[in-house]
LUMVO-21312 format. One record per residue (C-alpha): residue number from 0; residue in three letters; x, y, z. Coordinates in steps of 0.2 Angstrom, whole numbers, plus 2048, in hexadecimal, padded with zeros to 3 digits. Each point is the difference from the previous one (the first is absolute). Example, Ala and Ser with C-alpha at 12.3 -4.5 7.8 and 13.67 -1.06 7.14 Angstrom:
<r 0 ALA <83E 7EA 827>> <r 1 SER <806 811 7FD>> 
***
This chain:
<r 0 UNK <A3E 914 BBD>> <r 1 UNK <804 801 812>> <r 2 UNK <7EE 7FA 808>> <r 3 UNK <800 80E 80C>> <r 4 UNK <7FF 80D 7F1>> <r 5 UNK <7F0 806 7F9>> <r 6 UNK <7FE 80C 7F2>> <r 7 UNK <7F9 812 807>> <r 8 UNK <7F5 807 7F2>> <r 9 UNK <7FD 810 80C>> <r 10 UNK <7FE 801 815>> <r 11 UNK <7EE 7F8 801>> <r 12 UNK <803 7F3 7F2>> <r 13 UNK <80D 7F0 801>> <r 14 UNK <802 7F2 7F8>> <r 15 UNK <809 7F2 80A>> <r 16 UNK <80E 7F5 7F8>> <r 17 UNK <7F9 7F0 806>> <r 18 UNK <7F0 803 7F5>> <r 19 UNK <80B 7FE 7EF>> <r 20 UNK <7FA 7EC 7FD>> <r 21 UNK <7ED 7FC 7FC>> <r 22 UNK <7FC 7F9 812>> <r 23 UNK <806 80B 80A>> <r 24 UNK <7F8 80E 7F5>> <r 25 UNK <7F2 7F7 801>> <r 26 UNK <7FF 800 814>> <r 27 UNK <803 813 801>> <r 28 UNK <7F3 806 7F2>> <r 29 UNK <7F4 7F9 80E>> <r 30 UNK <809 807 80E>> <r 31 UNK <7FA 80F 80A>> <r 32 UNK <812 806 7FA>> <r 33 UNK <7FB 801 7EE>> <r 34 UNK <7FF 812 7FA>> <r 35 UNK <7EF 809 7FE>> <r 36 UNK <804 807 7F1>> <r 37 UNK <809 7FE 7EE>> <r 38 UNK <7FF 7F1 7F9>> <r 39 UNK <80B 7F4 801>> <r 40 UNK <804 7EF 7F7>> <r 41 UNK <80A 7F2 7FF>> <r 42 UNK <803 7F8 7F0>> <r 43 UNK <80A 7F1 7FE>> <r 44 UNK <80E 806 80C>> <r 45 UNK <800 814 7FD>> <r 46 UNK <7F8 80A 80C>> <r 47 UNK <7F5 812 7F4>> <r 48 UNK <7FB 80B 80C>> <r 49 UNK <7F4 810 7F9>> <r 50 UNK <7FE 810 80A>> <r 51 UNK <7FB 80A 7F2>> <r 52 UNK <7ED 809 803>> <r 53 UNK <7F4 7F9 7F3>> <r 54 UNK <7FB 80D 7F1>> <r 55 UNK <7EF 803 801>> <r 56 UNK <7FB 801 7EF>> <r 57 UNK <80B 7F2 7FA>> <r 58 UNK <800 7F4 80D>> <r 59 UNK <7F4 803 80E>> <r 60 UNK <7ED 801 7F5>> <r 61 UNK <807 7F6 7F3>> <r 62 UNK <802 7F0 80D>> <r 63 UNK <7EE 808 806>> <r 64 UNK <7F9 7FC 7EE>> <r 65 UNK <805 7F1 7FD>> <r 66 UNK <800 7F7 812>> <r 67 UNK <7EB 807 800>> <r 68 UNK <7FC 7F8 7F0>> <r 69 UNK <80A 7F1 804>> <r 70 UNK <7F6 7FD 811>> <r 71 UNK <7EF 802 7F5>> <r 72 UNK <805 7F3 7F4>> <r 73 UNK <809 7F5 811>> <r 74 UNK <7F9 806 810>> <r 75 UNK <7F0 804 7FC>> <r 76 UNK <7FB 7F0 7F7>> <r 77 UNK <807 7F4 80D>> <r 78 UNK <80E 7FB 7F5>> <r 79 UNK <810 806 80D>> <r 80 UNK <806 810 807>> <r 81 UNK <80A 80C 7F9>> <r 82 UNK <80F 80A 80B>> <r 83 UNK <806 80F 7FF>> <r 84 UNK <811 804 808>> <r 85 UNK <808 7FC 811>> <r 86 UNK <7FB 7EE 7FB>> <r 87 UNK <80F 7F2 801>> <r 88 UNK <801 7F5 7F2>> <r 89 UNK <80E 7F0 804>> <r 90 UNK <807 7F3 7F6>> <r 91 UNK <80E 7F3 808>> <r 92 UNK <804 7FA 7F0>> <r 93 UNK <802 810 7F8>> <r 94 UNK <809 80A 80F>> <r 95 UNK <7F2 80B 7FF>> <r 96 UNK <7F9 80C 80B>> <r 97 UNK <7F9 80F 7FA>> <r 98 UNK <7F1 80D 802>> <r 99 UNK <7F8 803 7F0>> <r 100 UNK <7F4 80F 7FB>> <r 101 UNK <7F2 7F2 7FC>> <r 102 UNK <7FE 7EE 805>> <r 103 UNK <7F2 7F6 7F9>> <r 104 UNK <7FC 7EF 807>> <r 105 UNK <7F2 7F6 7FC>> <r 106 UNK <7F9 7F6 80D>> <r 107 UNK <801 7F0 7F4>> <r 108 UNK <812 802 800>> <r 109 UNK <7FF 7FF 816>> <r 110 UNK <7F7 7F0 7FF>> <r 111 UNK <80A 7FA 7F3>> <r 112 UNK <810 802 80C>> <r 113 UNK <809 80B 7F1>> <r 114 UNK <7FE 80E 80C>> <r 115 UNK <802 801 815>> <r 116 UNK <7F9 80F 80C>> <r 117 UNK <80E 800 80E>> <r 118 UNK <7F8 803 811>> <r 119 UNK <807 80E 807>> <r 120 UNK <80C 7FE 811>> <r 121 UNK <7F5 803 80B>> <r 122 UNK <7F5 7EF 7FE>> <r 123 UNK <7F2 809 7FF>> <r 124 UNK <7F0 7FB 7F6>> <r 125 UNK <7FE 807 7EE>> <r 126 UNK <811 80D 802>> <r 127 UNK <80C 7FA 7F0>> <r 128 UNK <810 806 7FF>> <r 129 UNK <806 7FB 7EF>> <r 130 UNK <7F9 7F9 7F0>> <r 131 UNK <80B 7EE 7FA>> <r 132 UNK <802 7FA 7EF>> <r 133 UNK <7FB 807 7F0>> <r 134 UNK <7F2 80C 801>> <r 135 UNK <7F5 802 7EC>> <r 136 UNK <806 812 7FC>> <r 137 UNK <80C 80D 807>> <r 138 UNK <7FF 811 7FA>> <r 139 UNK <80E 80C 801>> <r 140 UNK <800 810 7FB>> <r 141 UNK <812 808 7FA>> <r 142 UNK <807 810 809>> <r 143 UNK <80E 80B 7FB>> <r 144 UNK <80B 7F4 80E>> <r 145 UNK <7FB 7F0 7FF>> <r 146 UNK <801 800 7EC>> <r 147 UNK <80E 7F2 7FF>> <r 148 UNK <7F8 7F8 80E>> <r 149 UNK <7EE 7FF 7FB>> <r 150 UNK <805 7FA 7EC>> <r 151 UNK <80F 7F5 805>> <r 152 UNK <800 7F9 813>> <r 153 UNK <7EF 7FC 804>> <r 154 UNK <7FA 7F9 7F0>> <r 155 UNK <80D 7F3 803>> <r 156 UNK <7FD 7FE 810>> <r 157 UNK <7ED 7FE 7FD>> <r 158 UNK <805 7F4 7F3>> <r 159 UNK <80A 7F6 809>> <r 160 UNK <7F1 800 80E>> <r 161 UNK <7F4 7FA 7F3>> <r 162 UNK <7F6 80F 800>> <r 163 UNK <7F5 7FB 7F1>> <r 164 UNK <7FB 814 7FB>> <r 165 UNK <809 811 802>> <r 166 UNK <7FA 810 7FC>> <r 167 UNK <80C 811 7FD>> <r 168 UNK <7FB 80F 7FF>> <r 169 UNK <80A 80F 7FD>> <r 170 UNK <7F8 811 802>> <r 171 UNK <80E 80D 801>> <r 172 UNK <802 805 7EA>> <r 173 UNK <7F3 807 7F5>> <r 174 UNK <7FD 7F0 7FB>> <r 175 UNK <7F7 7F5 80C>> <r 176 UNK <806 7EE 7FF>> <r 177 UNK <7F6 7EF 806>> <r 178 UNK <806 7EE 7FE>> <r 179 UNK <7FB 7F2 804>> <r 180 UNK <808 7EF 801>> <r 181 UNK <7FE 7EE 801>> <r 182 UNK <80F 7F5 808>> <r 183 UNK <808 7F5 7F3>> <r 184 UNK <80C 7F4 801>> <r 185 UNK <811 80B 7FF>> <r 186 UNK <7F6 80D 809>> <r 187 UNK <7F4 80C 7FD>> <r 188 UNK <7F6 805 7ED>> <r 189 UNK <7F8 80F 7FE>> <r 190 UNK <7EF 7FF 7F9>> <r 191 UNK <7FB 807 7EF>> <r 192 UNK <7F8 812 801>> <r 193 UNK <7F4 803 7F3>> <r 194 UNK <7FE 812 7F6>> <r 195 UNK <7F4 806 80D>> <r 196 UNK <80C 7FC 80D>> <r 197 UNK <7F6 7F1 806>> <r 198 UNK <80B 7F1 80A>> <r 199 UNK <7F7 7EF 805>> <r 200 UNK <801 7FA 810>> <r 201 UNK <803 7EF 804>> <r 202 UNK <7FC 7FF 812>> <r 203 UNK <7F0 80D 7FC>> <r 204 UNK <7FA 7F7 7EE>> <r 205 UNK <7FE 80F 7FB>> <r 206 UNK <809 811 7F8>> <r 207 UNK <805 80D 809>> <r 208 UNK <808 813 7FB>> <r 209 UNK <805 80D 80C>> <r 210 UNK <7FA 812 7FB>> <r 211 UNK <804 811 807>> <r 212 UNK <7F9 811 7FE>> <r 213 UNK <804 811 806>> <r 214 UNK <7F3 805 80E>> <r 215 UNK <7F5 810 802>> <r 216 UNK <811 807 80A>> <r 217 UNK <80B 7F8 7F3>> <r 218 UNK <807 7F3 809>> <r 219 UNK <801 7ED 7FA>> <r 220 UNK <7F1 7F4 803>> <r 221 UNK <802 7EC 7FC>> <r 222 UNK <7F3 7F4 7FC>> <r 223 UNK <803 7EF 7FD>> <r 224 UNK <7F4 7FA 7F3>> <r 225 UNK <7F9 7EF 7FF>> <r 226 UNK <7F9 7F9 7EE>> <r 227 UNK <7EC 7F9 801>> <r 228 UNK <800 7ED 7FD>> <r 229 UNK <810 7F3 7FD>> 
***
């Protein structure tokens, strides 16, 4: 590719040839050249960019669900932080740099050195730019364009990265479908769902399902459930 090319998606959005290798992707995610919008991730050499608007009703409140009960269970009781969106997760030895719907990190895993807040460009105290390493559990959540993506690429990639936790969710059918899975050793297994559709957790200790119901207006509402005691 001739380095003064760039790939025009529309007018206001480009995507420069120099940015197709992990470093120099890297440098521009943090630039003030980095699109505002879309998402946009580099994943072992191939560049998936996402204009698509997220569907309310099976996207944007399910992330809401889950990424709320998540921080009550994480955030609330001073076990880690839980992010939602617009959060760079990277990995060197994975080629991976990607902004998943929800990033959990536990703060064990930061003083451990599994996982490494970047600070942002501009030196100052306490701004981060990017999350390095392996975060404990990345949730995605499946739309009608990032199917292949979402249930190939990134469990890969978040395989090859170490993640040791992923979380699908797909919304969009009549049937609502949750899974959780553990990283094995030729990639990730998917935990056993009981006839309730319960699903242990291995980073929560606990089991989890995630429930919808029409609302007084009869749009979808999601909870994500979390089973009393071990």
């Amino acid at each position: 590719m001739n380095a003064s090319a760039a790939v025009n998606l529309d007018e206001n959005f480009q995507i420069p040839a120099e940015v197709f290798s992990f470093s120099r992707f890297r440098k521009w995610s943090q630039s003030d050249r980095f699109p505002e919008r879309g998402r946009i991730d580099f994943l072992n050499g191939l560049v998936e960019v996402d204009l698509s608007p997220e569907n309310l009703y099976t996207q944007g409140v399910v992330k809401t669900a889950i990424s709320s009960e998540l921080y009550s269970q994480i955030g609330k009781t001073g076990r880690g932080n839980v992010f939602v969106d617009r959060t760079r997760v990277v990995s060197i030895a994975a080629g991976l740099s990607a902004e998943p719907d929800i990033v959990v990190v536990l703060w064990q895993s930061i003083r451990d050195g599994r996982m490494r807040e970047v600070p942002a460009a501009s030196g100052a105290p306490g701004q981060f730019a990017e999350l390095e390493g392996a975060p404990d559990l990345i949730v995605e959540i499946v739309s009608d364009r990032s199917v292949r993506k979402d249930r190939e690429t990134l469990p890969a990639t978040y395989a090859a990265a170490g993640v040791p936790e992923l979380w699908t969710v797909d919304a969009r059918g009549l049937v609502l479908q949750f899974e959780i899975a553990g990283l094995g050793r030729s990639g990730y297994e998917r935990q056993p769902e009981d006839a309730d559709g319960w699903i242990r957790s291995p980073l929560l200790g606990r089991a989890c399902r995630l429930v919808r119901r029409p609302s007084e207006i009869g749009r979808w509402a999601y909870e994500l459930e979390i089973a009393a005691g071990s």
